[in-house]
C-alpha positions in Angstrom: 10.7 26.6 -15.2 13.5 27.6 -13.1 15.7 30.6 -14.5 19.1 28.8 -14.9 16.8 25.9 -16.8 15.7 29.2 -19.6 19.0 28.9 -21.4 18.5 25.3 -21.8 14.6 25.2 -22.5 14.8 23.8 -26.2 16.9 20.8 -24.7 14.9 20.1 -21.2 11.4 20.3 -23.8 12.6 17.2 -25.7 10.9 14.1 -24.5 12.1 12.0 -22.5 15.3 14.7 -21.6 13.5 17.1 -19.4 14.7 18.5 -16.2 16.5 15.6 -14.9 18.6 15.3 -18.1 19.8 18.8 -17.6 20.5 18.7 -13.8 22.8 15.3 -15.0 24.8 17.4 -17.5 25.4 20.2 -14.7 26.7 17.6 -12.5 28.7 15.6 -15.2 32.3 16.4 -15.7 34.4 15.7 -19.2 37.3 16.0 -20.1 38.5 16.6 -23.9 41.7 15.4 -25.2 43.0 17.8 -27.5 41.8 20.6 -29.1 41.9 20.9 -32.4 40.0 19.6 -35.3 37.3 17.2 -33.4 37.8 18.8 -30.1 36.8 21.8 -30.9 33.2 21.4 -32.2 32.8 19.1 -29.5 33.8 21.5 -27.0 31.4 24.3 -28.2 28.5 22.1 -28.4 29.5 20.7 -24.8 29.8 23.7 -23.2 26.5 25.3 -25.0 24.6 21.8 -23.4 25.5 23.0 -20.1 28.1 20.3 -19.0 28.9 21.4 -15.5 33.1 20.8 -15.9 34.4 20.4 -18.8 39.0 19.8 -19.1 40.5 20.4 -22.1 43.7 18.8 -22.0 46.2 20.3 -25.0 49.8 20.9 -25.1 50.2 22.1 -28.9 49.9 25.8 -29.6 47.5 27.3 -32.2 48.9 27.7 -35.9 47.9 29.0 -39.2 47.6 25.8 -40.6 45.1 25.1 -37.6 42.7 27.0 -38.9 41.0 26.1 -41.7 38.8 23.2 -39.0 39.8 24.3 -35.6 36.7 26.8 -35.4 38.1 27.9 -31.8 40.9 29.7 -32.8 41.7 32.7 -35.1 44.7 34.6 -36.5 45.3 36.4 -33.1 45.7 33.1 -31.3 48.3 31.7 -33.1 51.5 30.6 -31.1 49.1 30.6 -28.3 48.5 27.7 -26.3 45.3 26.2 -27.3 43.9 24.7 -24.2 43.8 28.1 -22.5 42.5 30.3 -25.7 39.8 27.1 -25.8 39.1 27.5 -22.2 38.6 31.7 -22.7 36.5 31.3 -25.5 33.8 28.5 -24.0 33.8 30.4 -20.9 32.5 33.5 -22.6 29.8 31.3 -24.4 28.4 29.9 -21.4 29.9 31.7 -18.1 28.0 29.0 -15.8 30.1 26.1 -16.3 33.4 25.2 -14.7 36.5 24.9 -17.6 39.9 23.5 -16.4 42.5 23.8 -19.4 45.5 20.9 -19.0 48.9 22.3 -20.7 50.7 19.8 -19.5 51.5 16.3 -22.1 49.0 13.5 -21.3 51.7 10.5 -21.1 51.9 7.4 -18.8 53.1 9.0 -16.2 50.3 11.5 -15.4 47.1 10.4 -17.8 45.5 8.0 -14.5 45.7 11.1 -12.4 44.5 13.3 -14.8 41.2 11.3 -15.8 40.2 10.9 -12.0 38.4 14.1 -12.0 36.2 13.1 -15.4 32.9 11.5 -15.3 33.8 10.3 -19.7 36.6 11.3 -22.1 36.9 11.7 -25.1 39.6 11.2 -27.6 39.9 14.1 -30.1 43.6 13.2 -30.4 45.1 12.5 -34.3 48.2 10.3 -33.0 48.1 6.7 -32.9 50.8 6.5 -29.4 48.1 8.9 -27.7 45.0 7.3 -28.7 46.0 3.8 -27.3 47.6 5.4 -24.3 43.7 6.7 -23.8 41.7 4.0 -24.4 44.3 1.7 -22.1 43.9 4.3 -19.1 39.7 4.7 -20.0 40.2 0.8 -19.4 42.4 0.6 -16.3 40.2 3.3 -14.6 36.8 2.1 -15.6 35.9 4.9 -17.7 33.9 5.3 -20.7 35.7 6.6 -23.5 34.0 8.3 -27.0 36.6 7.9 -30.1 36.4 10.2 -33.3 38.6 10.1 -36.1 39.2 11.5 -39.6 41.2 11.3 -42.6 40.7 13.2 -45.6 36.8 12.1 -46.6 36.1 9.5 -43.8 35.7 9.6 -40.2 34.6 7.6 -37.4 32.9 7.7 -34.0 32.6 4.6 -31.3 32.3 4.4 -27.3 34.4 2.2 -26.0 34.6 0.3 -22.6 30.9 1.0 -21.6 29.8 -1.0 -18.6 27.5 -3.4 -19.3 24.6 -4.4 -16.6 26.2 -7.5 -15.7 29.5 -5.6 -14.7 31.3 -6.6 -17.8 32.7 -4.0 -20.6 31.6 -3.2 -24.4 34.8 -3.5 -26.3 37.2 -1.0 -26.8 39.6 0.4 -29.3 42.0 -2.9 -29.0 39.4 -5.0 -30.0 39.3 -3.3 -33.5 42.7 -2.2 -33.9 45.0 -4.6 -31.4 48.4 -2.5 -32.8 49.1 -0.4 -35.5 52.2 0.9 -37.2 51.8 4.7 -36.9 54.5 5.7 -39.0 52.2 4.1 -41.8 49.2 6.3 -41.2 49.7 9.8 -42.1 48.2 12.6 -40.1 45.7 15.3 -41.6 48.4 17.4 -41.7 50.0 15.3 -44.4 46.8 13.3 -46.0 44.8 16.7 -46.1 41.1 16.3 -44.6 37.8 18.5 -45.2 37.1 20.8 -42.9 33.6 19.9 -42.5 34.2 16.6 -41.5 35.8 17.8 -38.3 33.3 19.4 -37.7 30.1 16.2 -38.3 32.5 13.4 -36.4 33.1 15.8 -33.4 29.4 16.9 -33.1 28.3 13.2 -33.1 31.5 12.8 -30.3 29.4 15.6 -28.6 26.0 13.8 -29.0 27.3 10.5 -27.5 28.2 12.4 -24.4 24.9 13.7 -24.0 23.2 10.3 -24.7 25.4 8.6 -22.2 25.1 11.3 -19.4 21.7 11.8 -19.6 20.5 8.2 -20.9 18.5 8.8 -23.6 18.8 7.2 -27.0 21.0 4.2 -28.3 24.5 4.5 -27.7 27.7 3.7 -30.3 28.8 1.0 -28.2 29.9 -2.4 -29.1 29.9 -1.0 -33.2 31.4 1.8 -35.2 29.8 4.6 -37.4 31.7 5.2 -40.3 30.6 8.4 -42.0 32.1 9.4 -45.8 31.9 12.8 -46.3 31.7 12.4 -50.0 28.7 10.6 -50.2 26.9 11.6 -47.2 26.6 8.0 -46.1 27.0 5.7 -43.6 27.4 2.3 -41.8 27.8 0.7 -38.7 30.4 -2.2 -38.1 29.0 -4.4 -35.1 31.4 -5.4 -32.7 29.2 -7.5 -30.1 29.0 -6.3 -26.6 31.8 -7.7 -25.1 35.3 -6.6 -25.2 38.2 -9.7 -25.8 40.9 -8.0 -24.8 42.7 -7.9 -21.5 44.7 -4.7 -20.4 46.7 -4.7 -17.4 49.5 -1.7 -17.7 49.6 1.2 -19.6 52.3 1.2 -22.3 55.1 3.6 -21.3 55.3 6.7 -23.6 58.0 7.5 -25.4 60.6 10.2 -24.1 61.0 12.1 -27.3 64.1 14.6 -27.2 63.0 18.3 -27.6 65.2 21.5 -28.2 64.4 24.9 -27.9 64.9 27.7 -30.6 68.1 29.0 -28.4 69.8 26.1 -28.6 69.4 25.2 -32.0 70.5 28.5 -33.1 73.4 28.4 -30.9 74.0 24.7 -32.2 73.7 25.9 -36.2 76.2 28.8 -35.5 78.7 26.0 -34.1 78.1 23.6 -37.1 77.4 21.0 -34.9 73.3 20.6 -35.4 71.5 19.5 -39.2 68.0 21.1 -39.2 65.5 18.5 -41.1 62.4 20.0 -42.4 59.7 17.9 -42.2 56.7 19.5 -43.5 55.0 20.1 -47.0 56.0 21.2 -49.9 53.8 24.2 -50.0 54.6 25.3 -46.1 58.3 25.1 -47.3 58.1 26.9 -50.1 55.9 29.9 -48.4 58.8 30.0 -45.3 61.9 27.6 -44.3 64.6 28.2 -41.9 67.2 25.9 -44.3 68.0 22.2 -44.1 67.1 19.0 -45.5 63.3 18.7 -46.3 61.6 15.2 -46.7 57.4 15.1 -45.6 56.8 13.3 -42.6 55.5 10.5 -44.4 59.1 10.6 -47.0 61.3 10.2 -43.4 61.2 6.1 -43.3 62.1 5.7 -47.2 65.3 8.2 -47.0 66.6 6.9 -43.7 70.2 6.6 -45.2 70.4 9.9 -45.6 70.8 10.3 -41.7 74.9 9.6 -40.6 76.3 8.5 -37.4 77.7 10.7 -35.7 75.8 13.5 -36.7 73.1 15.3 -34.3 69.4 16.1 -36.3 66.9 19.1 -35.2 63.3 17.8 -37.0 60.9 20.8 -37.3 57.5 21.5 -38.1 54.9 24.2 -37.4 54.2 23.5 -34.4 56.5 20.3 -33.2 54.3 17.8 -33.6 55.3 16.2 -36.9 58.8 16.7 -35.9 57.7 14.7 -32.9 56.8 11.9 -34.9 59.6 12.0 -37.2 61.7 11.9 -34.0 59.9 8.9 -32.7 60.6 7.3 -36.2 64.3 7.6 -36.2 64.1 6.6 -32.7 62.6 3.1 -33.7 64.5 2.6 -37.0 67.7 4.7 -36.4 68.2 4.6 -32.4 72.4 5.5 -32.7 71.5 8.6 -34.3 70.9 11.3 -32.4 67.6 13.6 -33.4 66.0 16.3 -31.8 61.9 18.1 -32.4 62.4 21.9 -32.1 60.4 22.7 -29.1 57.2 24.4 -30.1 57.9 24.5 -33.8 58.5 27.0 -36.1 56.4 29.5 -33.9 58.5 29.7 -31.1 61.6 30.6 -33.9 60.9 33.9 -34.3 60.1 35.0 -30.3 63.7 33.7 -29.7 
């Protein structure tokens, strides 16, 4: 056995892998979108297999809140961007492979370009507007894309838009879910999810990857595994083989207003900014910076407390929620003006 084939020997044994598999995952390129709960085991076990390139593609920064299921990351890293302390630490697990970290936003505008240089993706998002925007680019571009999700006790793994032999496509996320109203769906970061379970949906994530790149086992396409955590069982929901949907255009993102620590500061000691505090009760209680405080999943049913005329700086830990809650007030409130705080609560402080 060649040297560079020692690392890999327990995986090139397996029947039915051998050499060939390997030399496919050295030439295969993925790219992971987002690193956190799913992308990171998914990452690790990637980069162990010996994936030649591997993008992570993250614009959120690490937090304390992170931590409990982002197995990445520790204490040091927080307010550091986590596409980069990703990239750091799978290069020093396996320095033969080739990791690209993407800071930059996946959105409309740039998410085609961005998935040119991949071979799969997968989506290891936990936002609704992202994980369409995915699986409508996978689509347009003719990739295959590998879906994970969790909430609290449940998760669930597919592959979507797999190219069948006759040129045709397996379905894709559309077929399941045409739409969905977000704002209805909290995140983990509100509904709570187990650790572990991060952990078991973006290992199988993983393992679909190496099935599809090195064509060996049965593939989750055309059905979805749905795993509770509780019980330690599963099913599979059949789809057929065959996707029903026709996607043309991506859906344009939406352009949600951001400002920065500075100017928020600046806008509070001019009484012209409200702050809105949109996370728990518990992360409010341990540190708050003042203002109203509803959870992001309270925003929609206390939408009168929000007056014309007045301007609205959402926060969060790290920006995302406040995103969201952004988004929200956007869609039901668009004459009132609202701003996320760039970065979150962790930038506050290096202001």
């Amino acid at each position: 056995m060649h040297l560079d084939l020692i690392r890999y020997s327990c995986q090139v044994n397996l029947p039915g892998f051998g050499e060939n598999g390997q030399q496919a995952l050295q030439k295969a390129s993925v790219l992971i979108v987002g690193a956190g709960g799913l992308g990171c085991p998914a990452a690790q076990y990637l980069a162990s297999a010996g994936v030649g390139t591997l993008g992570i593609a993250d614009f959120d920064k690490v937090s304390i809140s992170n931590l409990h299921r982002q197995i990445l990351y520790t204490p040091n890293d927080v307010n550091s961007l986590k596409a980069e302390v990703a990239c750091l630490r799978l290069q020093q697990q396996n320095p033969d492979i080739k990791l690209i970290p993407h800071i930059a936003k996946i959105t409309s505008g740039n998410v085609l370009q961005v998935f040119d240089n991949y071979d799969i993706i997968i989506d290891c998002t936990d936002n609704f507007e992202t994980r369409y925007l995915l699986n409508d680019a996978a689509v347009l571009s003719g990739k295959p894309i590998v879906y994970g999700a969790i909430y609290q006790y449940e998760g669930q793994v597919a592959v979507w838009n797999v190219k069948n032999t006759d040129g045709t496509y397996t379905p894709n996320y559309r077929d399941l879910f045409p739409q969905v109203d977000a704002t209805q769906v909290p995140n983990c970061s509100v509904g709570g999810v187990v650790p572990t379970l991060a952990g078991i949906i973006g290992c199988m994530q993983a393992n679909e990857v190496i099935k599809y790149i090195t064509h060996t086992g049965e593939l989750l396409a055309g059905k979805v595994l749905v795993f509770d955590a509780q019980s330690m069982q599963s099913r599979i929901i059949k789809l057929g083989m065959l996707t029903k949907t026709s996607i043309k255009a991506l859906v344009q993102t939406n352009n949600i207003l951001t400002i920065t620590a500075a100017d928020t500061k600046a806008g509070l000691a001019n009484h012209i900014l409200e702050l809105v505090d949109v996370r728990t009760d518990q992360e409010r209680d341990e540190f708050n910076i003042g203002g109203m405080h509803f959870e992001l999943d309270e925003v929609e049913d206390n939408l009168d407390e929000f007056e014309l005329g007045k301007t609205y700086v959402f926060y969060c830990s790290s920006g995302k929620r406040s995103g969201e809650a952004v988004k929200l007030l956007q869609q039901k409130l668009p004459a009132v003006k609202a701003y996320s705080l760039e970065g979150g609560l962790g930038n506050w402080n290096l202001d």
